[in-house]
FIKOLZA-1660 file (N, C-alpha, C; in steps of 0.1 Angstrom, whole numbers, plus 5000, padded with zeros to 4 digits):
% residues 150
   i   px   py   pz ch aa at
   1 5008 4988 5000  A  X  N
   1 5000 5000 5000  A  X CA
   1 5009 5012 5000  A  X  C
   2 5005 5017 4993  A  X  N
   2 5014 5033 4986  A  X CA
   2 5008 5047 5000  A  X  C
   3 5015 5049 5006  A  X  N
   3 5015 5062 5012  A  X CA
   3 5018 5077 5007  A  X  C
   4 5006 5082 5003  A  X  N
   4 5009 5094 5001  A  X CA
   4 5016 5108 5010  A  X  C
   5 5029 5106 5006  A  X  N
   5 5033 5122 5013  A  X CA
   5 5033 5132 5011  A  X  C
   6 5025 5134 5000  A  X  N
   6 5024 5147 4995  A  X CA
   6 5012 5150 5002  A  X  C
   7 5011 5159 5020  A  X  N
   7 5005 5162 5024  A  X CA
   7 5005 5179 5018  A  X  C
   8 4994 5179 5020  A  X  N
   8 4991 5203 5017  A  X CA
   8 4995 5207 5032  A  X  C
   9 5000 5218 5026  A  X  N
   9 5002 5224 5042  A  X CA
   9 4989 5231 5044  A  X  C
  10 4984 5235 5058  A  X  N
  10 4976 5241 5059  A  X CA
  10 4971 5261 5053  A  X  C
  11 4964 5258 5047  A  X  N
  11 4964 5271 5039  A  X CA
  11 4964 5284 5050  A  X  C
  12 4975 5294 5046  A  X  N
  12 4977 5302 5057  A  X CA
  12 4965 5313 5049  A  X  C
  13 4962 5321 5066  A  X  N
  13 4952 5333 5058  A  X CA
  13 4960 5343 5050  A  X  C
  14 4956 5351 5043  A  X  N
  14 4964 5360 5034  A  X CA
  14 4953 5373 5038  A  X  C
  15 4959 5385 5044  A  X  N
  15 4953 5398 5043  A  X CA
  15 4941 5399 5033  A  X  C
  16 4933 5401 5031  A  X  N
  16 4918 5405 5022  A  X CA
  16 4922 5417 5019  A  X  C
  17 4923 5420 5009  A  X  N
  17 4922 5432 5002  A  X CA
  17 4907 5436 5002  A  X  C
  18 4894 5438 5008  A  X  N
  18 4887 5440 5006  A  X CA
  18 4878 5453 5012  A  X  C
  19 4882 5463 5005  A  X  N
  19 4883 5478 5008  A  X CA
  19 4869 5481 5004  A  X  C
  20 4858 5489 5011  A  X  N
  20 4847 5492 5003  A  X CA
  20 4850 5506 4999  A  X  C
  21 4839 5507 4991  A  X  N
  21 4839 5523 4990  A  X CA
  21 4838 5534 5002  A  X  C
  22 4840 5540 5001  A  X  N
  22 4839 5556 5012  A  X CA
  22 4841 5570 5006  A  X  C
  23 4829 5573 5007  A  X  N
  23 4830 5586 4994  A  X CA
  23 4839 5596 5005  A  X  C
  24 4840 5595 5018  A  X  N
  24 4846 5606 5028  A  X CA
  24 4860 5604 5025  A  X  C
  25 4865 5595 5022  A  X  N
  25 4878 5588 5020  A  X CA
  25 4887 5595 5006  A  X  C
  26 4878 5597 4997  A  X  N
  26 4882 5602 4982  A  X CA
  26 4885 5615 4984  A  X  C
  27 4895 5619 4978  A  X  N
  27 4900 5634 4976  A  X CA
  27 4898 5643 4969  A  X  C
  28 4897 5659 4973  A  X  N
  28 4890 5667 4969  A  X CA
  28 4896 5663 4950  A  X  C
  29 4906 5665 4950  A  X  N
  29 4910 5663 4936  A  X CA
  29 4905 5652 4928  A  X  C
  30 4902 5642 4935  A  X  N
  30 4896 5630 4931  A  X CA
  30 4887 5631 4923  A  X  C
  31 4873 5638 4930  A  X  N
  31 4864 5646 4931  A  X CA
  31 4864 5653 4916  A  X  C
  32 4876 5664 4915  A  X  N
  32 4876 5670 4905  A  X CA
  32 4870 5664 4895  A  X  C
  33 4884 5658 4890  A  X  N
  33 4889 5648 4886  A  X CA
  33 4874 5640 4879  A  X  C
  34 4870 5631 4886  A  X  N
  34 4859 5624 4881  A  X CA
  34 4846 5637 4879  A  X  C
  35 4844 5650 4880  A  X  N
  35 4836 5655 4879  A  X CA
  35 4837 5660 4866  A  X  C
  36 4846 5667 4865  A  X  N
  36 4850 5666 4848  A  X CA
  36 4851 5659 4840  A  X  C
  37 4852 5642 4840  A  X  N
  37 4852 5635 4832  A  X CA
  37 4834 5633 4831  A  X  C
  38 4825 5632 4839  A  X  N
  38 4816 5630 4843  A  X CA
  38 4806 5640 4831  A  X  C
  39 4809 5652 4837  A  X  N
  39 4805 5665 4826  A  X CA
  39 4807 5664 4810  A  X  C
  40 4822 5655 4811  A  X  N
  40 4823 5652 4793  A  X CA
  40 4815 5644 4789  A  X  C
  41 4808 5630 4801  A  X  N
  41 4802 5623 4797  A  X CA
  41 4783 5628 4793  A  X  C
  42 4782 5635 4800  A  X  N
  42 4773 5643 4798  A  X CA
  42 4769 5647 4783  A  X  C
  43 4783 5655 4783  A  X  N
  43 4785 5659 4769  A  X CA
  43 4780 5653 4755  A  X  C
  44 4783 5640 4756  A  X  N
  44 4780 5629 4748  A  X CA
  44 4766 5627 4742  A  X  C
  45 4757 5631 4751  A  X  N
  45 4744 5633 4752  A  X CA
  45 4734 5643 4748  A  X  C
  46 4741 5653 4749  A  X  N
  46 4739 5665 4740  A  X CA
  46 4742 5667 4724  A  X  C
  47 4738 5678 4717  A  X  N
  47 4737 5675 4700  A  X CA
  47 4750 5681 4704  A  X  C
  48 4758 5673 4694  A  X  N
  48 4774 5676 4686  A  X CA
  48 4771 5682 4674  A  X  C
  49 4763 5680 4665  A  X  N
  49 4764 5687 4650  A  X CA
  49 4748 5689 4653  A  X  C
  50 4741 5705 4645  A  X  N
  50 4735 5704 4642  A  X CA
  50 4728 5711 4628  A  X  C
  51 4718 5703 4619  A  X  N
  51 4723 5711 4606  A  X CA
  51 4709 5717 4604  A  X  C
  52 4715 5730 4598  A  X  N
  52 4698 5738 4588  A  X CA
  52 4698 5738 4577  A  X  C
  53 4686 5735 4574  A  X  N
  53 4681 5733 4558  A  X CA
  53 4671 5745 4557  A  X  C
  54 4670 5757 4549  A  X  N
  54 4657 5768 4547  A  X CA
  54 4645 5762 4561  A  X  C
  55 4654 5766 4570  A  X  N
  55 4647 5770 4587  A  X CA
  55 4640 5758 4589  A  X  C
  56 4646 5743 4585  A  X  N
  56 4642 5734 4597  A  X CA
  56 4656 5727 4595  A  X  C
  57 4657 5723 4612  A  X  N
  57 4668 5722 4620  A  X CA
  57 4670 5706 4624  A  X  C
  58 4678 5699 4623  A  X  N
  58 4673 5686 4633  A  X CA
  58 4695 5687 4639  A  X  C
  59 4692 5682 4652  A  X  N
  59 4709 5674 4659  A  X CA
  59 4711 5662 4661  A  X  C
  60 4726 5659 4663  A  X  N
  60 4731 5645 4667  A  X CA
  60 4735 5643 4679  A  X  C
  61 4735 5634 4688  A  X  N
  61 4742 5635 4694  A  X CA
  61 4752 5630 4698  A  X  C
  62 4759 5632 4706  A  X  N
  62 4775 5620 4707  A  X CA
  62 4768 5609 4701  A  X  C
  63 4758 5603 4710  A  X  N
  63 4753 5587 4713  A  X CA
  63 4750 5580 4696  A  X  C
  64 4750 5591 4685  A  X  N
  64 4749 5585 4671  A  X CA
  64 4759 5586 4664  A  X  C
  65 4770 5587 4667  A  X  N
  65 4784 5584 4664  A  X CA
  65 4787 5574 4670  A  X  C
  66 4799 5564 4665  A  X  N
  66 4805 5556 4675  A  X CA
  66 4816 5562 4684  A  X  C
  67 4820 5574 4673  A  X  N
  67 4836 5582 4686  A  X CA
  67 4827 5586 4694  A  X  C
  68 4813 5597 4696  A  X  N
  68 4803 5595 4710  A  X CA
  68 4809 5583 4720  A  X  C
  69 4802 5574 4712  A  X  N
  69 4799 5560 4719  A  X CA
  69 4807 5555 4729  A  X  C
  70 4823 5555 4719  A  X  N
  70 4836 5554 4729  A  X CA
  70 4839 5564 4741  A  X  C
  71 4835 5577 4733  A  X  N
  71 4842 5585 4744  A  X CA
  71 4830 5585 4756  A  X  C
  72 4821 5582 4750  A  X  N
  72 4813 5579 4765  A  X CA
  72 4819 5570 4779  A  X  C
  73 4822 5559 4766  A  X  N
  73 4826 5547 4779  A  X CA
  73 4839 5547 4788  A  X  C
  74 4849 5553 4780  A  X  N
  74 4861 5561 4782  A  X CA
  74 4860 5568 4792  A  X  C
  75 4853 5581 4794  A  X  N
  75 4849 5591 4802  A  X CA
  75 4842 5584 4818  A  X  C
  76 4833 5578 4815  A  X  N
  76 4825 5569 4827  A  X CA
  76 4835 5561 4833  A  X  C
  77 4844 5556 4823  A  X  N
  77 4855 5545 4835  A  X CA
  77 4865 5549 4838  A  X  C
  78 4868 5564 4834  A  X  N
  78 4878 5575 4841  A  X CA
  78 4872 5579 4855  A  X  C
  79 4862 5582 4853  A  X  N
  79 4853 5589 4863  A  X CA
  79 4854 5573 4873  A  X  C
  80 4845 5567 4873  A  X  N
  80 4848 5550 4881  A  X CA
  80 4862 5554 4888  A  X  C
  81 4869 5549 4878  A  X  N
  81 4883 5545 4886  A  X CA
  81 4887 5558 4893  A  X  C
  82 4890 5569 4891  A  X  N
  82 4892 5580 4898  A  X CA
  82 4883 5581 4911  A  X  C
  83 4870 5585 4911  A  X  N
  83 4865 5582 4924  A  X CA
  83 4868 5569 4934  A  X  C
  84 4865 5556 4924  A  X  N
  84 4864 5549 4934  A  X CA
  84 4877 5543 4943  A  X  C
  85 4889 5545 4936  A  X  N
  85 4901 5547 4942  A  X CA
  85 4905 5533 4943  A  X  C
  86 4911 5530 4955  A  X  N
  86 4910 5520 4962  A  X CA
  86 4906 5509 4966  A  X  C
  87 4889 5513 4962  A  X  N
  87 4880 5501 4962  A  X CA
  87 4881 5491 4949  A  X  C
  88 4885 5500 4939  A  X  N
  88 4893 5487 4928  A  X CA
  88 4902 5482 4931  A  X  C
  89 4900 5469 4924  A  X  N
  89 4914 5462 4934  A  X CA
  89 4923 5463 4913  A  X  C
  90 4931 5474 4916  A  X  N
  90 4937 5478 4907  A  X CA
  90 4952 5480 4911  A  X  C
  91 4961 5477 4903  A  X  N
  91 4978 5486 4907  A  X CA
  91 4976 5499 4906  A  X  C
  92 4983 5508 4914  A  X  N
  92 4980 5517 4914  A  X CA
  92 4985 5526 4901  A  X  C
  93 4995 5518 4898  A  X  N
  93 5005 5525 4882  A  X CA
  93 4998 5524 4867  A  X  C
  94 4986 5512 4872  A  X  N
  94 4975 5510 4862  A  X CA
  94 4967 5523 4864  A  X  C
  95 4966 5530 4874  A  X  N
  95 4952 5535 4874  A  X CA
  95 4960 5547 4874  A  X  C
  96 4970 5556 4878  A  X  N
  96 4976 5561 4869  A  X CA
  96 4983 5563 4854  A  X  C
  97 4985 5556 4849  A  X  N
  97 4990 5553 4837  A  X CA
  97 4971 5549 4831  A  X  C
  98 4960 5549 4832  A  X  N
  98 4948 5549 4825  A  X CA
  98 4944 5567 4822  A  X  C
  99 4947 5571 4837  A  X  N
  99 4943 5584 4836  A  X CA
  99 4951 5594 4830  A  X  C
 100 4965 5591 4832  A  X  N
 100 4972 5599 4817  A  X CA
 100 4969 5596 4803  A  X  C
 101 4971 5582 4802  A  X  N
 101 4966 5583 4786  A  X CA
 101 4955 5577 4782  A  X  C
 102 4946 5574 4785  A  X  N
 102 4930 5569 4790  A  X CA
 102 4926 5579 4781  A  X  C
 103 4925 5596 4787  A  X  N
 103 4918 5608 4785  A  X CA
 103 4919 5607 4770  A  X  C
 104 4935 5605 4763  A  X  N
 104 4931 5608 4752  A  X CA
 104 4923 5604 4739  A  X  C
 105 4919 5593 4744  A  X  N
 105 4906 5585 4738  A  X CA
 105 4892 5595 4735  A  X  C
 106 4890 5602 4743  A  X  N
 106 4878 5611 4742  A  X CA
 106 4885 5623 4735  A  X  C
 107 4891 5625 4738  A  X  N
 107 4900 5640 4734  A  X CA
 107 4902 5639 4715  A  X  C
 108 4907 5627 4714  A  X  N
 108 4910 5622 4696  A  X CA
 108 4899 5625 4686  A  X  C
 109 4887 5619 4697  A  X  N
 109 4872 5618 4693  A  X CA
 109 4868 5630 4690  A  X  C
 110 4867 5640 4696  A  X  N
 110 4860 5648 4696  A  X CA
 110 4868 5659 4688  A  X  C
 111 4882 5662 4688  A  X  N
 111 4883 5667 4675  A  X CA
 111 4884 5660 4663  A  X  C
 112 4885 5646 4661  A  X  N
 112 4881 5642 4651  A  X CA
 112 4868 5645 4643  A  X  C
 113 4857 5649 4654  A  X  N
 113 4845 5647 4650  A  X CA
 113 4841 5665 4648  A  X  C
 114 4849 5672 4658  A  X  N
 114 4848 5685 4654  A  X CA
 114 4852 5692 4640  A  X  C
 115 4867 5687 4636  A  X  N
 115 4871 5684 4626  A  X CA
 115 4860 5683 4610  A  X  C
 116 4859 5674 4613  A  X  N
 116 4845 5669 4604  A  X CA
 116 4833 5677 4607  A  X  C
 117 4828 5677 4618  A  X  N
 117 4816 5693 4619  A  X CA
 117 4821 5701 4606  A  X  C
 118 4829 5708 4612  A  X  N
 118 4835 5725 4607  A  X CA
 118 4840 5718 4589  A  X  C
 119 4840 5715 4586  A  X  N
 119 4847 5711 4569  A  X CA
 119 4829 5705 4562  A  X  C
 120 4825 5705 4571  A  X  N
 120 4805 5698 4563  A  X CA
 120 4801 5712 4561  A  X  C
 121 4799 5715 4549  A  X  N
 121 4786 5725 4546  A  X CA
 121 4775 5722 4554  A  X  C
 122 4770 5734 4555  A  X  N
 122 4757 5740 4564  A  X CA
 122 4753 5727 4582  A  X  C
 123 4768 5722 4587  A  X  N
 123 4764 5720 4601  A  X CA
 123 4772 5729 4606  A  X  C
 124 4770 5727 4619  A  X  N
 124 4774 5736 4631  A  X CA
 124 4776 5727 4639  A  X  C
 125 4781 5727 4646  A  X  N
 125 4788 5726 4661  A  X CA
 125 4779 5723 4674  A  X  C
 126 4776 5715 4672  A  X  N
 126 4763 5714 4686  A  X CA
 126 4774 5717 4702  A  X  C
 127 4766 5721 4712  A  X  N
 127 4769 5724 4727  A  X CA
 127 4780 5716 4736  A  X  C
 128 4773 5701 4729  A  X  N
 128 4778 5688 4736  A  X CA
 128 4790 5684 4734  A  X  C
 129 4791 5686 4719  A  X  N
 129 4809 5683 4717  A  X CA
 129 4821 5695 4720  A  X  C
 130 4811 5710 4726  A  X  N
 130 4823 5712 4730  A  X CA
 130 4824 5711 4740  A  X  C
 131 4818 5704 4750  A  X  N
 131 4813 5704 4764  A  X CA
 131 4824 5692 4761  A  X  C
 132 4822 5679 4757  A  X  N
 132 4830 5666 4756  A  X CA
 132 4843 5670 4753  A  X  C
 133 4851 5680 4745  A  X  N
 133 4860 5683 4739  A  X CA
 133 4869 5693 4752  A  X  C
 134 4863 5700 4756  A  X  N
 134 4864 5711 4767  A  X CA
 134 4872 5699 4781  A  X  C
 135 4865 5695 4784  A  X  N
 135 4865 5686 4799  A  X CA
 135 4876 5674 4794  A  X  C
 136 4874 5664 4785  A  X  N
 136 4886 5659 4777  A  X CA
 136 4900 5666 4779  A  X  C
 137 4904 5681 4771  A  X  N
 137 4914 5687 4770  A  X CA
 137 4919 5686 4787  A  X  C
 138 4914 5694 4795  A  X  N
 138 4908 5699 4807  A  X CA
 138 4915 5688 4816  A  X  C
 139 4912 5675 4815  A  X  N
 139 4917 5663 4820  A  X CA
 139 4928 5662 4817  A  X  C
 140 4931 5661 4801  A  X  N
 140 4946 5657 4798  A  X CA
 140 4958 5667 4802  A  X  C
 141 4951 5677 4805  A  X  N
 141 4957 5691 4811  A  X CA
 141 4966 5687 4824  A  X  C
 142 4953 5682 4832  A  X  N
 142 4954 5680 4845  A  X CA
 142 4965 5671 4850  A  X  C
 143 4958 5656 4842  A  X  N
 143 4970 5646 4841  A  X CA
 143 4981 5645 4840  A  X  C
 144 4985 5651 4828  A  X  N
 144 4999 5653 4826  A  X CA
 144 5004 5666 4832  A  X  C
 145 4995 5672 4847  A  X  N
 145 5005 5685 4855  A  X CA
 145 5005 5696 4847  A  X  C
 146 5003 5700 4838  A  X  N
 146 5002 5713 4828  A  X CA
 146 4992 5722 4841  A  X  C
 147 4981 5717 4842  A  X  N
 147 4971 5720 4855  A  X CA
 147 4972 5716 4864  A  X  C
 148 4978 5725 4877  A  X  N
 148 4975 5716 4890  A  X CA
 148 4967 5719 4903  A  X  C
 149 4961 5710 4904  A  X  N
 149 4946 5714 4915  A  X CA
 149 4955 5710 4930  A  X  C
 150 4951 5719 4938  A  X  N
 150 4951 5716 4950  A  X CA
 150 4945 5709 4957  A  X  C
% end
């Protein structure tokens, strides 16, 4: 009869990383930070181009483009991870290194799409994309220290 010695050792506890949220915990910059991206997401939602034809009018909004679409989702998981900090169980050099170059995802978008506005006969410029375009810049400003919040 064969004896197994390959006993397990007994499984040691390992610390839980298991942090919840605490919005009192988050920092005023944090705050910023995800409120601006927040605002861009907003943005998205509002008309980006709108065109006249002999006085009737119709808009688009981010949400009918797909660069909208992205920079929606971009903006929302800036905002996430920025607020919720900690309670992701994230590296911290990830969630730095998202928020520097993360932003420019929405930022590409929207002058891409501004771009294209302004070169179309008879559209305009809807509210939203420069609201998305604005807060985008605004972030990447921030990120890369060009702007810095107290």
């Amino acid at each position: 009869m064969e004896q197994n010695t390959n006993q397990q050792a007994p499984e040691q506890q390992q610390p839980q990383n298991d942090q919840k949220f605490d919005p009192n915990q988050v920092s005023k910059t944090s705050w910023i930070h995800g409120g601006i991206a927040l605002v861009g997401a907003i943005g998205v939602f509002l008309p980006w181009a709108k065109v006249s034809f002999f006085g009737i009018s119709t808009s688009a909004s981010g949400l009918d483009a797909w660069q909208g679409i992205l920079s929606l989702i971009v903006l929302v998981l800036l905002a996430v991870v920025v607020i919720a900090g900690p309670a992701i169980k994230m590296p911290e050099n990830s969630k730095d290194q998202l928020m520097k170059y993360g932003i420019y995802i929405p930022l590409a978008f929207s002058v891409w799409v501004l771009i294209d506005v302004l070169t179309t006969k008879m559209v305009q410029v809807g509210i939203g994309l420069w609201i998305t375009l604005l807060a985008s810049a605004a972030l990447a400003l921030i990120a890369n220290k060009v702007i810095k919040l107290k």
